[in-house]
PDB file of N, CA, C and O in Angstrom:
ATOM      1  N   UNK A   1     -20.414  25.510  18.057  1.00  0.00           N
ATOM      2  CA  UNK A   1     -19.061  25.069  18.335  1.00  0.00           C
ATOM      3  C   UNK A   1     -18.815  23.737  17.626  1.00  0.00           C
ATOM      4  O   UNK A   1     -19.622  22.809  17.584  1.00  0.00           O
ATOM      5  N   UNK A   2     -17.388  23.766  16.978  1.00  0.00           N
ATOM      6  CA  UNK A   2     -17.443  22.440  16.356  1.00  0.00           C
ATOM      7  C   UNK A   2     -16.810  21.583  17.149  1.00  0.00           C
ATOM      8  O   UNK A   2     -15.888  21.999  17.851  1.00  0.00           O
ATOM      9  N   UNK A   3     -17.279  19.925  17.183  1.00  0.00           N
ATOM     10  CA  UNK A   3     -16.678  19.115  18.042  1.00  0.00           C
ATOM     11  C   UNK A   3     -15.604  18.591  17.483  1.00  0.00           C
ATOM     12  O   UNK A   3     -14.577  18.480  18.152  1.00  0.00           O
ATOM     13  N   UNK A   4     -15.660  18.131  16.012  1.00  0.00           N
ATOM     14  CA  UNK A   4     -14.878  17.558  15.016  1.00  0.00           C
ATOM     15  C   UNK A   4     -15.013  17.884  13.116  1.00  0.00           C
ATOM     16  O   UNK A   4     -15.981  18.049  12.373  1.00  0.00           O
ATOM     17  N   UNK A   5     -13.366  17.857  12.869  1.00  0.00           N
ATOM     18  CA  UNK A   5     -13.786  18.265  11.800  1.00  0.00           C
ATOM     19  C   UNK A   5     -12.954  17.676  10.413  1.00  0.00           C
ATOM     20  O   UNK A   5     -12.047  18.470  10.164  1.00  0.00           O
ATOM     21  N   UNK A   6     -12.969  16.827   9.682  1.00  0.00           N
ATOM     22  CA  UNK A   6     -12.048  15.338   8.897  1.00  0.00           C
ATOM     23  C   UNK A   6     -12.337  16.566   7.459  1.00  0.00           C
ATOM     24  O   UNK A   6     -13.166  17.439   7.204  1.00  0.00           O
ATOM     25  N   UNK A   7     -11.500  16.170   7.008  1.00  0.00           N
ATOM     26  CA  UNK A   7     -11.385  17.045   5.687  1.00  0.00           C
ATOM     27  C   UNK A   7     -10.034  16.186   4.857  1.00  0.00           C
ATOM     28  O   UNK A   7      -8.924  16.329   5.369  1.00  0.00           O
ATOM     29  N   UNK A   8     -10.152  15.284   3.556  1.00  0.00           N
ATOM     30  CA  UNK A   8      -9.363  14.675   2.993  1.00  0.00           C
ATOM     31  C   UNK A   8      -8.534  15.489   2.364  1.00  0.00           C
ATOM     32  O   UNK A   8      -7.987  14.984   1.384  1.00  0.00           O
ATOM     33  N   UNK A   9      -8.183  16.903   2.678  1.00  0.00           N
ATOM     34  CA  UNK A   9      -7.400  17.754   2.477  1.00  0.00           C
ATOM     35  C   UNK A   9      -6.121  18.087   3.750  1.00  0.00           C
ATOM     36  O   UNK A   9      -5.075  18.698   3.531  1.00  0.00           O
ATOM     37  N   UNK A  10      -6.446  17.643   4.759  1.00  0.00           N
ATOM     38  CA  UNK A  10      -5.896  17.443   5.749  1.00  0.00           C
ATOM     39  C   UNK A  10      -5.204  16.410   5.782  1.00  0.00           C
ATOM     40  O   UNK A  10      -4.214  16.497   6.508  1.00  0.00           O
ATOM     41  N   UNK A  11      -5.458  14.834   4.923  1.00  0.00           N
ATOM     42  CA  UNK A  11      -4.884  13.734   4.717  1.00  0.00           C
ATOM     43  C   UNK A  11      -3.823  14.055   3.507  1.00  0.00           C
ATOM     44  O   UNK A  11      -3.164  13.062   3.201  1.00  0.00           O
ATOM     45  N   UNK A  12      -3.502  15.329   2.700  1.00  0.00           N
ATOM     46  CA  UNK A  12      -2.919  15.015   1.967  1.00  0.00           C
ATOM     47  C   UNK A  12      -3.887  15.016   0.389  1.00  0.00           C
ATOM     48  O   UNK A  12      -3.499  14.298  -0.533  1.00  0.00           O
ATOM     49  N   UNK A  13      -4.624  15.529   0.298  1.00  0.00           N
ATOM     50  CA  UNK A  13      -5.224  15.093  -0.989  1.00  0.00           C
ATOM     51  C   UNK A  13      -4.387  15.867  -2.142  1.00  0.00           C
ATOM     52  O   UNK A  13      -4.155  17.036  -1.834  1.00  0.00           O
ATOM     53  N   UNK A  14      -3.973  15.535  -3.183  1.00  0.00           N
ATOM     54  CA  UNK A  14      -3.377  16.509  -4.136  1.00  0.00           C
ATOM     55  C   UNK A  14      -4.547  17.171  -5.317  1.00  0.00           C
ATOM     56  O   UNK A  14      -4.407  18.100  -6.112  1.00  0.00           O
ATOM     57  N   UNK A  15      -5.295  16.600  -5.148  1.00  0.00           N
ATOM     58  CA  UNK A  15      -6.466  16.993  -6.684  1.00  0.00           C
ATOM     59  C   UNK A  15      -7.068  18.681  -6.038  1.00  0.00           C
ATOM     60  O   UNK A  15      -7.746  18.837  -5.023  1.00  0.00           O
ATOM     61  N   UNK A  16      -6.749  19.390  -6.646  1.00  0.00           N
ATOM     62  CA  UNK A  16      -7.374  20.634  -6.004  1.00  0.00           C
ATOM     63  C   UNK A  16      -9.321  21.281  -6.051  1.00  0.00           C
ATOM     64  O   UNK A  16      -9.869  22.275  -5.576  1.00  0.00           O
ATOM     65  N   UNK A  17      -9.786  20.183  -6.812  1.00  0.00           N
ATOM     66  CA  UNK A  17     -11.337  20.246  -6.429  1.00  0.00           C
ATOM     67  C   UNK A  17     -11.913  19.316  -5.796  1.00  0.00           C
ATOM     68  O   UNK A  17     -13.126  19.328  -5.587  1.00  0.00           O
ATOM     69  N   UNK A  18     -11.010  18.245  -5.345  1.00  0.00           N
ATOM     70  CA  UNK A  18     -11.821  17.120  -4.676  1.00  0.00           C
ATOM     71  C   UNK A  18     -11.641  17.151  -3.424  1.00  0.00           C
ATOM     72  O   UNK A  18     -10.464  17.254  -3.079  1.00  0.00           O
ATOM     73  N   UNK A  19     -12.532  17.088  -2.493  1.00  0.00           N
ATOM     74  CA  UNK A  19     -12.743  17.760  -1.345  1.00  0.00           C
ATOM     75  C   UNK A  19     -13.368  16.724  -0.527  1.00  0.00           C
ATOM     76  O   UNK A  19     -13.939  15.901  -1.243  1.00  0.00           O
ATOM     77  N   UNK A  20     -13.484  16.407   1.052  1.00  0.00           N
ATOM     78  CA  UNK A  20     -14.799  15.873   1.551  1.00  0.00           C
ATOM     79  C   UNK A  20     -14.618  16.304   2.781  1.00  0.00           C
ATOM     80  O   UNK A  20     -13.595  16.107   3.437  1.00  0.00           O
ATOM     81  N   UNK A  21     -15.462  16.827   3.101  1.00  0.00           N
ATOM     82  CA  UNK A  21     -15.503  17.531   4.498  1.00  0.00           C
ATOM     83  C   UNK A  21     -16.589  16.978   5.734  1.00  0.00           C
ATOM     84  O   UNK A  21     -17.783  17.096   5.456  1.00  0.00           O
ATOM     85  N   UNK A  22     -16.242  16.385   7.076  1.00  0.00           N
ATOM     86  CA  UNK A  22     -17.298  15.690   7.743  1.00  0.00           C
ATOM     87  C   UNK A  22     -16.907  16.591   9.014  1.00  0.00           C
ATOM     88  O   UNK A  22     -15.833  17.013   9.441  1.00  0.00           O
ATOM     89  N   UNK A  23     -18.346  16.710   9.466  1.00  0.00           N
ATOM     90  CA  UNK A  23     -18.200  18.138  11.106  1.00  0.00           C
ATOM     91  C   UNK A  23     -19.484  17.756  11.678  1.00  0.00           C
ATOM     92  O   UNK A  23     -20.628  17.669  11.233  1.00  0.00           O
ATOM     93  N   UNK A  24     -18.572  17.430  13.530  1.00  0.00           N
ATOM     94  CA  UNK A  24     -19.536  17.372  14.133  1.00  0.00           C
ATOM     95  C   UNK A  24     -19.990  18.413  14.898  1.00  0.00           C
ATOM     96  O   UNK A  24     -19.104  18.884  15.612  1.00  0.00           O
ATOM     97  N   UNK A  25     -21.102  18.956  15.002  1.00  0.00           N
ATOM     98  CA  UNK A  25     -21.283  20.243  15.787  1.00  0.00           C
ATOM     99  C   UNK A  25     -21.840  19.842  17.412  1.00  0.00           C
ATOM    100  O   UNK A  25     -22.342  18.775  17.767  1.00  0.00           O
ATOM    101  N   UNK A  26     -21.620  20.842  18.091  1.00  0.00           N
ATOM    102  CA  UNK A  26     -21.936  20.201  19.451  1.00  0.00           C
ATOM    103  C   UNK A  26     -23.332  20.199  20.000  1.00  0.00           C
ATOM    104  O   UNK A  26     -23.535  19.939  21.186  1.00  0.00           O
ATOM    105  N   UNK A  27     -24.377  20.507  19.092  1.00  0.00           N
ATOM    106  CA  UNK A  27     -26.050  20.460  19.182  1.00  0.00           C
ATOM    107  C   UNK A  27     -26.412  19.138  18.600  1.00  0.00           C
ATOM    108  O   UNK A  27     -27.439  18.838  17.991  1.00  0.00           O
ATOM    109  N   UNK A  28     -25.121  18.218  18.971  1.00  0.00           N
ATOM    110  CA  UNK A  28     -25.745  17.067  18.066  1.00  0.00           C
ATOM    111  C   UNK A  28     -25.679  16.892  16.442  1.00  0.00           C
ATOM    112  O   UNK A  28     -25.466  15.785  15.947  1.00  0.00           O
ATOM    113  N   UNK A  29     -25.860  17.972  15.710  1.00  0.00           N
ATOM    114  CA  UNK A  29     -26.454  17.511  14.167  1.00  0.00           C
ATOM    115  C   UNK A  29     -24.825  17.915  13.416  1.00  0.00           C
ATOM    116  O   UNK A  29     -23.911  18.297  14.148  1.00  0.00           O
ATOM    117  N   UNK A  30     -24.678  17.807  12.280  1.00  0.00           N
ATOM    118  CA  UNK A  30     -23.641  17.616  11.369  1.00  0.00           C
ATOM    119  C   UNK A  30     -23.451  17.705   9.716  1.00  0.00           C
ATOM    120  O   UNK A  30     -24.321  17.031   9.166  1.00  0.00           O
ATOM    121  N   UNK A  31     -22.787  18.183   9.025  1.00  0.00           N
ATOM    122  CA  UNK A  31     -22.914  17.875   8.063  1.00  0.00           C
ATOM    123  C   UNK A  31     -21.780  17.178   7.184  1.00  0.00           C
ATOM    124  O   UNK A  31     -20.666  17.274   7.700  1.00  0.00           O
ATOM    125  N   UNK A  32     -21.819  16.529   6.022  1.00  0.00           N
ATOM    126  CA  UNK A  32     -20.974  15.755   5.194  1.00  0.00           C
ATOM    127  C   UNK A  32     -20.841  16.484   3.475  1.00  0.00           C
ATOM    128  O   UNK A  32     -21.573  16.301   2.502  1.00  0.00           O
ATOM    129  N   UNK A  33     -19.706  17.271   3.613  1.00  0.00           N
ATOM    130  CA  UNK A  33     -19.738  18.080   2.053  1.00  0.00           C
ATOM    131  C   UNK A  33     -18.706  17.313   1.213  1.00  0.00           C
ATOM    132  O   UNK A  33     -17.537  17.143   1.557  1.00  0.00           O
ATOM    133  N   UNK A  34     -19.290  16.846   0.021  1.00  0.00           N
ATOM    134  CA  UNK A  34     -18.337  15.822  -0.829  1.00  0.00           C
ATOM    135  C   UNK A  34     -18.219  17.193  -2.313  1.00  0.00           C
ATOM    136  O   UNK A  34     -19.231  17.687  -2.810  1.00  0.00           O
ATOM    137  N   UNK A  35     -16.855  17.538  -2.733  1.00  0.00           N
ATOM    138  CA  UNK A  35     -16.664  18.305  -3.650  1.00  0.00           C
ATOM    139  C   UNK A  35     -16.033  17.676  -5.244  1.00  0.00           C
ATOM    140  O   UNK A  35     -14.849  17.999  -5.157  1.00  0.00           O
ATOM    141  N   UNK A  36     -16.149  17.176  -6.213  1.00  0.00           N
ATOM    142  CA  UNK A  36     -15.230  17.190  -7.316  1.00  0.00           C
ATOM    143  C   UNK A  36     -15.416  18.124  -8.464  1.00  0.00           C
ATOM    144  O   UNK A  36     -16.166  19.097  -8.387  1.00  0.00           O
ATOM    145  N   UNK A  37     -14.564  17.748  -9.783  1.00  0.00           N
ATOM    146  CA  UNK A  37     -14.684  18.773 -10.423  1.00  0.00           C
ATOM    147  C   UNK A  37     -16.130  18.620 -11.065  1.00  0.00           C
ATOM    148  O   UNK A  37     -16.679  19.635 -11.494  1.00  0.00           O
ATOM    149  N   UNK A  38     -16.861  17.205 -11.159  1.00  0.00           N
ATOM    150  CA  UNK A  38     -17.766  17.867 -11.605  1.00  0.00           C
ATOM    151  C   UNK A  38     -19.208  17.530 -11.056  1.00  0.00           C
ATOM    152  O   UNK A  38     -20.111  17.266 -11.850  1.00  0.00           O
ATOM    153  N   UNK A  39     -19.451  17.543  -9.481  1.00  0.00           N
ATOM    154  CA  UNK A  39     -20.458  17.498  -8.853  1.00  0.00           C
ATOM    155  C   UNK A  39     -20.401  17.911  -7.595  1.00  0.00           C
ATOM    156  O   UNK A  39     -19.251  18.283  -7.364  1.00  0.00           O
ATOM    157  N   UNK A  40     -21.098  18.024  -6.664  1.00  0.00           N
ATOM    158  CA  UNK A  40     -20.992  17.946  -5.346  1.00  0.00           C
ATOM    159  C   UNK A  40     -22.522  17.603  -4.684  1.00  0.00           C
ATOM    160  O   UNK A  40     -23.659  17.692  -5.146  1.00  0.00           O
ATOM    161  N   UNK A  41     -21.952  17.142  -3.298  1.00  0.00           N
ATOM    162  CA  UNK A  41     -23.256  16.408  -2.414  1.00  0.00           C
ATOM    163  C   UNK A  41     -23.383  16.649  -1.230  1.00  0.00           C
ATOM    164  O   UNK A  41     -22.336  16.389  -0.638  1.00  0.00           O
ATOM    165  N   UNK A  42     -24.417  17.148  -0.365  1.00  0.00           N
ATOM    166  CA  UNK A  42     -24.283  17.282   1.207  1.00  0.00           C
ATOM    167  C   UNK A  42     -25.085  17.064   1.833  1.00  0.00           C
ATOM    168  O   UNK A  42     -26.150  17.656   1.660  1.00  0.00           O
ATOM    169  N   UNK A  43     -24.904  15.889   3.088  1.00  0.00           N
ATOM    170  CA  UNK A  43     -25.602  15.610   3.833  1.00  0.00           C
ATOM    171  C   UNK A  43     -25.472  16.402   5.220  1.00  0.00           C
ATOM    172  O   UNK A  43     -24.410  16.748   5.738  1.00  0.00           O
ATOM    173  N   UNK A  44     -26.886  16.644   5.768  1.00  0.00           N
ATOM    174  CA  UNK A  44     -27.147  16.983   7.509  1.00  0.00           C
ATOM    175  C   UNK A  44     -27.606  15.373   7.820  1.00  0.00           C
ATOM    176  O   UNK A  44     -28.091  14.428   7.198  1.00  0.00           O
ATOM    177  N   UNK A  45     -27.036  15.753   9.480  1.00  0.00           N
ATOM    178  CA  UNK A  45     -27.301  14.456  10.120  1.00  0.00           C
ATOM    179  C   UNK A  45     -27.444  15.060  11.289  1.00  0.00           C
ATOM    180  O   UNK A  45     -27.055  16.213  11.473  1.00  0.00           O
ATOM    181  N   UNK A  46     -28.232  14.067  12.535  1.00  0.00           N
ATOM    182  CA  UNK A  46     -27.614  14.036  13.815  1.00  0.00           C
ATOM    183  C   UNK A  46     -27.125  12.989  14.415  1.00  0.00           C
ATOM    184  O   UNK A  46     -27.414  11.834  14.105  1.00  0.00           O
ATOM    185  N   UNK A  47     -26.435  13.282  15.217  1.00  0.00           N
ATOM    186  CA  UNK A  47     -25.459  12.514  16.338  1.00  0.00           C
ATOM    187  C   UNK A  47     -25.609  12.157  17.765  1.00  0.00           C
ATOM    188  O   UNK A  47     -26.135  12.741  18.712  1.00  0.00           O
ATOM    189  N   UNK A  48     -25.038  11.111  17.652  1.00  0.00           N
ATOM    190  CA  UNK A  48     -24.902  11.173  19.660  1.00  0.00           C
ATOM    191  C   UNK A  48     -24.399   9.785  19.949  1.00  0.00           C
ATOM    192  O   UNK A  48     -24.247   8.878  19.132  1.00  0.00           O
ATOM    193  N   UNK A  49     -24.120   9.761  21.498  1.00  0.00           N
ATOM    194  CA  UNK A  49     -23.241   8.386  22.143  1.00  0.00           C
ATOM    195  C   UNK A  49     -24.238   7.136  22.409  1.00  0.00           C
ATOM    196  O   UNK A  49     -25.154   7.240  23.225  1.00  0.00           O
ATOM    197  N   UNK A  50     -24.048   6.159  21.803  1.00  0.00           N
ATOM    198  CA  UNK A  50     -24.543   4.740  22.105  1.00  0.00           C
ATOM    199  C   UNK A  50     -24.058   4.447  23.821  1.00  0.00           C
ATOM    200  O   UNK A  50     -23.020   5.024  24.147  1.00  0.00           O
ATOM    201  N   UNK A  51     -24.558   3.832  24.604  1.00  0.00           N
ATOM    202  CA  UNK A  51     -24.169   3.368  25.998  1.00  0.00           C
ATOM    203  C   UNK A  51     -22.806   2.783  25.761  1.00  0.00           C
ATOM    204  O   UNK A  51     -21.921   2.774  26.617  1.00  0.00           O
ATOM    205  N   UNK A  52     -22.722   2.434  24.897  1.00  0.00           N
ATOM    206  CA  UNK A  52     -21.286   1.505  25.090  1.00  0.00           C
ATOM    207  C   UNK A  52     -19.816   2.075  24.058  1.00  0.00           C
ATOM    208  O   UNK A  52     -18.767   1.584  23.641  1.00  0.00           O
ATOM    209  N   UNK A  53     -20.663   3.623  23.984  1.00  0.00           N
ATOM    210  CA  UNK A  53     -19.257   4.632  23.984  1.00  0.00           C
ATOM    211  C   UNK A  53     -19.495   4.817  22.131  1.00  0.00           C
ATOM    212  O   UNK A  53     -19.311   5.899  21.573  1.00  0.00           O
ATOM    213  N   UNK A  54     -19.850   3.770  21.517  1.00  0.00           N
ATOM    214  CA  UNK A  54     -19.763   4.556  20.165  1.00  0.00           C
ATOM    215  C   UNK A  54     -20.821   5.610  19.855  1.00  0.00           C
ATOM    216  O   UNK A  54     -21.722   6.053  20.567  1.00  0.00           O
ATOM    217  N   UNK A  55     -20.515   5.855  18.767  1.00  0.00           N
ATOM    218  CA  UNK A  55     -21.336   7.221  17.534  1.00  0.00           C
ATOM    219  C   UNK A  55     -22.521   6.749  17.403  1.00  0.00           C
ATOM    220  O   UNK A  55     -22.409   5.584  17.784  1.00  0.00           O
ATOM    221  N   UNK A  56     -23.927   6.979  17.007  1.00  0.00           N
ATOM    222  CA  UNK A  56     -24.836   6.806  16.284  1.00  0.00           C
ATOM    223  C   UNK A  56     -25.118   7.964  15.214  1.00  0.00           C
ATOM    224  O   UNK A  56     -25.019   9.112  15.648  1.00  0.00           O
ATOM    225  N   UNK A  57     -25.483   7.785  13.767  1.00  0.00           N
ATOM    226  CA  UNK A  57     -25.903   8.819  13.068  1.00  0.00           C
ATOM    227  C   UNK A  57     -26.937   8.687  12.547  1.00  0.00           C
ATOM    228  O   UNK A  57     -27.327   7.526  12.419  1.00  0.00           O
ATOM    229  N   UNK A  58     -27.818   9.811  12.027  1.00  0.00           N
ATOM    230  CA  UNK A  58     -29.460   9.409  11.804  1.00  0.00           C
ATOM    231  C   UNK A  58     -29.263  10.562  10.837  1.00  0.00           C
ATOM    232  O   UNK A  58     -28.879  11.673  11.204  1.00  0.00           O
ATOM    233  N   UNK A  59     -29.665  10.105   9.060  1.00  0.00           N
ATOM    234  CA  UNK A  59     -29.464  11.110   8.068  1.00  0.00           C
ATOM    235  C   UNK A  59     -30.573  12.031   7.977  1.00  0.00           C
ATOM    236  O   UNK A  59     -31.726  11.602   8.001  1.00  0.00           O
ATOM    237  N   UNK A  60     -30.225  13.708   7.839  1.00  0.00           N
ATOM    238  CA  UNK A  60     -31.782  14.163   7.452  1.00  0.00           C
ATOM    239  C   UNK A  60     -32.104  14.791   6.544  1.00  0.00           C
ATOM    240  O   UNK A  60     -33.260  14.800   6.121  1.00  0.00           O
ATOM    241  N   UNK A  61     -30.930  15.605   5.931  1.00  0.00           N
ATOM    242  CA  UNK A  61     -31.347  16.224   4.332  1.00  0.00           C
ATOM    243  C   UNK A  61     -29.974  15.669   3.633  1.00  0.00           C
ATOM    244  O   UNK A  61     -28.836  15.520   4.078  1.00  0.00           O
ATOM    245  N   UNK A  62     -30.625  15.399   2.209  1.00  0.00           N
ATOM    246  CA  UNK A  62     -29.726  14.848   1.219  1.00  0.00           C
ATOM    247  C   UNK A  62     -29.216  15.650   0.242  1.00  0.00           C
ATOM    248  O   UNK A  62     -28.468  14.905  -0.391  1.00  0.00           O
ATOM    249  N   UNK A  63     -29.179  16.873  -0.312  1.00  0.00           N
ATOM    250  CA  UNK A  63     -28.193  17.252  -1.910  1.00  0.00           C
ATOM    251  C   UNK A  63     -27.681  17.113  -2.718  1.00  0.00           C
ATOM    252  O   UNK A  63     -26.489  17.382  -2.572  1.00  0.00           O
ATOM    253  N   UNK A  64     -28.035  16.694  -3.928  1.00  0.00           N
ATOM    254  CA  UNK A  64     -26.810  16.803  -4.925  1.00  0.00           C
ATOM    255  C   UNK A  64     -27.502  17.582  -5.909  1.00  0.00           C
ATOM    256  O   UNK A  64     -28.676  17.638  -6.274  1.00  0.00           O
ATOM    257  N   UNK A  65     -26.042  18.386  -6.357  1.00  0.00           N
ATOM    258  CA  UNK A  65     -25.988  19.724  -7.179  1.00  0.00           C
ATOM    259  C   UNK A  65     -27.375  19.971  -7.383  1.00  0.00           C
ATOM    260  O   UNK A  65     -28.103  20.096  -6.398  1.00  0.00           O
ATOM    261  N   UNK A  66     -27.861  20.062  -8.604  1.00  0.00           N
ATOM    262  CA  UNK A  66     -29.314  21.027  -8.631  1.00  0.00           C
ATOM    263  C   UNK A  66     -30.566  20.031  -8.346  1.00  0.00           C
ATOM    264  O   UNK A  66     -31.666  20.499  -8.637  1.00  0.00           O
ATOM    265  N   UNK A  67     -30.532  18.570  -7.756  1.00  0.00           N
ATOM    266  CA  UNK A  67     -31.489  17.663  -7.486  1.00  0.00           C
ATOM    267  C   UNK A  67     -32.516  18.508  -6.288  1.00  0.00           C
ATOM    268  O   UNK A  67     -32.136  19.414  -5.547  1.00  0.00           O
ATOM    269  N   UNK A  68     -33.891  17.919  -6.356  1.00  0.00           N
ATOM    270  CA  UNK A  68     -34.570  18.454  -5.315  1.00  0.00           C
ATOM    271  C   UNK A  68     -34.296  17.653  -4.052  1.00  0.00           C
ATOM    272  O   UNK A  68     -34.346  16.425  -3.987  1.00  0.00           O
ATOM    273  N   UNK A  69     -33.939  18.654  -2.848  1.00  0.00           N
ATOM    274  CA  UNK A  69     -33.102  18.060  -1.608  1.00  0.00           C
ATOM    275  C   UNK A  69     -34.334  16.875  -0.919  1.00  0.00           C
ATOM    276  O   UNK A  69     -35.540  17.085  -0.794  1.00  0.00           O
ATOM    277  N   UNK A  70     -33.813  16.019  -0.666  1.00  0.00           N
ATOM    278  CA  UNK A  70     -34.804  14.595   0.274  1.00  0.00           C
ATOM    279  C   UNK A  70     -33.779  14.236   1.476  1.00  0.00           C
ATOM    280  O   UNK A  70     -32.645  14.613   1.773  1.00  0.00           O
ATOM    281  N   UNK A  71     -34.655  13.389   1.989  1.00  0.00           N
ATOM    282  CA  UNK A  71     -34.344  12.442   3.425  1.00  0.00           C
ATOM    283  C   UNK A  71     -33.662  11.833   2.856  1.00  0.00           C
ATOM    284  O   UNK A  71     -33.901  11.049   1.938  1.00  0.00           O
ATOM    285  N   UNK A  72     -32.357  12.224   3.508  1.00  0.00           N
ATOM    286  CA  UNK A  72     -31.092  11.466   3.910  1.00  0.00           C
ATOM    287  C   UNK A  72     -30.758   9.933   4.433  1.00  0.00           C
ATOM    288  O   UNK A  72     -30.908   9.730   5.638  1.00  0.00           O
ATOM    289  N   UNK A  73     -30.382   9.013   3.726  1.00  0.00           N
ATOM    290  CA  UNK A  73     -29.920   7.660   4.245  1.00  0.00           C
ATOM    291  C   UNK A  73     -29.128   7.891   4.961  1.00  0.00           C
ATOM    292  O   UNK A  73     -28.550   6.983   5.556  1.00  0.00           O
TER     293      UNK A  73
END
């Protein structure tokens, strides 16, 4: 189930390959898909509530286009 889901296509973007898509899923983890015309990148993460109400995120796989995938900043 998704909790949240930001997409700069939703803001209005006019460029029709540039894309960025951020989703929180409700098991905690998430991912971040960045699209242009001539690359793309995607991060998994997980999530959850700090005591004092904000987000925390902790990166875990990294992507870009044909790179070998690593640990996520």
């Amino acid at each position: 189930m998704i909790v949240g889901k930001w997409s700069t296509r939703a803001l209005g973007e006019v460029r029709p390959y540039d894309n960025e898509v951020l989703v929180f899923l409700s098991d905690e983890t998430g991912w971040i898909y960045q699209l242009n015309m001539r690359s793309w990148m995607t991060d998994t993460f997980q999530w959850g509530m700090n005591d004092n109400g904000s987000i925390f995120i902790i990166g875990l796989l990294h992507e870009y286009m044909d790179e070998v995938a690593r640990q996520s900043k």
